[in-house]
C-alpha positions in Angstrom: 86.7 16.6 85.6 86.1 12.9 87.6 83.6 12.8 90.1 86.1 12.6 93.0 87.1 15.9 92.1 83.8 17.5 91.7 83.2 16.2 94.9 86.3 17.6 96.4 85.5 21.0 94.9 82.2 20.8 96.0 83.4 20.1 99.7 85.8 23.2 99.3 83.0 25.4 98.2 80.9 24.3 100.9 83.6 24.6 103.6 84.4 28.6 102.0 80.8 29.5 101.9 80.3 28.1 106.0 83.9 30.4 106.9 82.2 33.3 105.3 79.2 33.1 106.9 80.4 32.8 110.0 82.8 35.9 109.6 80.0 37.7 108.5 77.7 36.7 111.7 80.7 37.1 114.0 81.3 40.8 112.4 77.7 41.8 112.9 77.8 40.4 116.6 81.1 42.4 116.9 79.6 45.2 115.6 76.8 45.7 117.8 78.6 44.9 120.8 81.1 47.6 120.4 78.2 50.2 119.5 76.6 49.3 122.7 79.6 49.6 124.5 80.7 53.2 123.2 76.9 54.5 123.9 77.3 53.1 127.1 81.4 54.9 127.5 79.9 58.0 126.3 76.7 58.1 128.3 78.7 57.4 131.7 81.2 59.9 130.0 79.1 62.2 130.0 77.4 61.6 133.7 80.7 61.4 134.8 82.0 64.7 133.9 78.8 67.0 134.1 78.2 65.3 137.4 77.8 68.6 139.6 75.5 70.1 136.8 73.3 67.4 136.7 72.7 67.1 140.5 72.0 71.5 140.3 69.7 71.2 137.7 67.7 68.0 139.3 67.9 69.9 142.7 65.8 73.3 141.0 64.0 71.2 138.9 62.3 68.6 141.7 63.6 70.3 144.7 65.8 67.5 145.5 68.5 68.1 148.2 72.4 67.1 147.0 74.1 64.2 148.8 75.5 65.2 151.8 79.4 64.6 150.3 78.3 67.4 148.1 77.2 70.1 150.3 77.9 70.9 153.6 74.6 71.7 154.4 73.3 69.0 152.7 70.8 70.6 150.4 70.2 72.9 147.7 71.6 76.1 148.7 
């Protein structure tokens, strides 16, 4: 094997190993930006659709009065 084409091997090699870790960086970035992001669907999921429980259970539990778009009355009855 010549030099030239050590070299160019070499510069192959090199290139390959940067491309990996740069897929393997981008993956793990990926990665925990899409966990965050489906904790953060889930969460507001879950807010979202147990809204009216929520707002009963914070209303007995500090005596909080509902929103007024809520209630009629506007409080915890």
């Amino acid at each position: 094997m010549s030099h030239d084409s050590a070299a160019k091997l070499s510069k192959k090699l090199s290139a390959i190993n940067i491309v990996e870790e740069l897929f393997e960086e981008g993956s793990t970035m990926l990665s925990k930006f899409y966990s965050y992001n489906l904790l953060l669907k889930n969460l507001f999921s879950f807010l979202f659709t147990n809204y009216k429980i929520l707002m009963t259970v914070s209303c007995i539990l500090f005596s909080l009065s509902e929103p007024p778009f809520l209630s009629p009355q506007g409080s915890c009855n």
